[in-house]
C-alpha positions as CSV (number, residue, x, y, z in Angstrom):
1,X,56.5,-35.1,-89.1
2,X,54.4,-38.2,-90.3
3,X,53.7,-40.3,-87.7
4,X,54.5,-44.2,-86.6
5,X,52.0,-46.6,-87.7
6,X,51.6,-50.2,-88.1
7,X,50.5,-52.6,-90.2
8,X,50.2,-56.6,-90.7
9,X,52.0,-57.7,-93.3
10,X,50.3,-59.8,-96.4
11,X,51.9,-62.6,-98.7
12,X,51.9,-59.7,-101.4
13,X,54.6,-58.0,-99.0
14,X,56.7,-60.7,-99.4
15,X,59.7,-58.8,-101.8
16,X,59.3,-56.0,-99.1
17,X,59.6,-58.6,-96.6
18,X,63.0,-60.0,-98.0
19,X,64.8,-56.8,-98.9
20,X,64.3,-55.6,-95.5
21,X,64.7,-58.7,-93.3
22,X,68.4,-59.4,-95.8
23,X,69.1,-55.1,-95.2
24,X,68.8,-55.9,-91.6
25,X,70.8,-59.0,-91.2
26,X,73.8,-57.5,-93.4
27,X,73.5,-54.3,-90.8
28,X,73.4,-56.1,-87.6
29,X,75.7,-59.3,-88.2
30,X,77.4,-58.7,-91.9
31,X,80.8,-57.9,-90.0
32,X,80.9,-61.4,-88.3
33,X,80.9,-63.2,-91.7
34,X,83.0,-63.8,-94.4
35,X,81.7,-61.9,-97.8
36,X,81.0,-64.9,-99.4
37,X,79.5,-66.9,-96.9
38,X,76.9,-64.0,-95.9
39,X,76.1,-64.1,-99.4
40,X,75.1,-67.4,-99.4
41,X,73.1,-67.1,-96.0
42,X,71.2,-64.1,-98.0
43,X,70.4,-65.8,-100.9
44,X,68.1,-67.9,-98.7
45,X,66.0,-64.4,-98.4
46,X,63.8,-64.6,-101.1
47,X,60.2,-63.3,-101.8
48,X,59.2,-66.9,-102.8
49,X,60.3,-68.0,-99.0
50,X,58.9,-65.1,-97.4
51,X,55.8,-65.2,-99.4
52,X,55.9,-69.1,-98.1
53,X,56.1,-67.7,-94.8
54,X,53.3,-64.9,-95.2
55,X,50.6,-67.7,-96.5
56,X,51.2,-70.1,-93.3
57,X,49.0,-69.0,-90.4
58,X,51.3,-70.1,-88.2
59,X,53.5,-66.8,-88.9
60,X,52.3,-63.4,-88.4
61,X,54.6,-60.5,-89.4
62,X,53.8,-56.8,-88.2
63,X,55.8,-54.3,-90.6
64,X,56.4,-50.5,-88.4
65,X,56.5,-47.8,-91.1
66,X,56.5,-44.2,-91.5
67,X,54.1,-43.1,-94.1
68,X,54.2,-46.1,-96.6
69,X,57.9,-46.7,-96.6
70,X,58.4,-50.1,-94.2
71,X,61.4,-49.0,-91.4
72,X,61.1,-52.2,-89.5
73,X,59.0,-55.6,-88.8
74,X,58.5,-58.4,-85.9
75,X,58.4,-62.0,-86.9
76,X,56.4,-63.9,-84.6
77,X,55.5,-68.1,-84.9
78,X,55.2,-71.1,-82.9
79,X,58.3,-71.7,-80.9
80,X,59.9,-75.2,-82.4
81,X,63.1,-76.8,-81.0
82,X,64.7,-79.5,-82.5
């Protein structure tokens, strides 16, 4: 069995990033949405924005993976209300 191990994530993670953080959403919350509206929520999940998000110190993303293959992540940042 290969073990849990983690890793911080880089702005060169940022397609890895976006295909997990959209296969996530759609697994936990797709059922409460209409197709198409999901599908525009989604679209918003793009490398470019992650990548964004990667470069700006005020995000750190921590990616849990098994072997090389990336099962999960935390998101952390500055709390901001509006």
């Amino acid at each position: 069995m290969t073990a849990l191990s983690y890793r911080d994530a880089t702005p060169g993670d940022a397609a890895t990033l976006a295909g997990i953080a959209a296969a996530t959403f759609i697994e936990t919350f797709g059922t409460l949405y209409k197709p198409d509206d999901l599908d525009r929520f989604i679209a918003g999940y793009t490398p470019a924005a992650y990548a964004a998000e990667l470069a700006d110190p005020d995000h750190a993303v921590r990616f849990a993976c098994i072997g090389d293959v990336v099962i999960g992540f935390c998101k952390l940042s500055s709390l901001k209300l509006p």
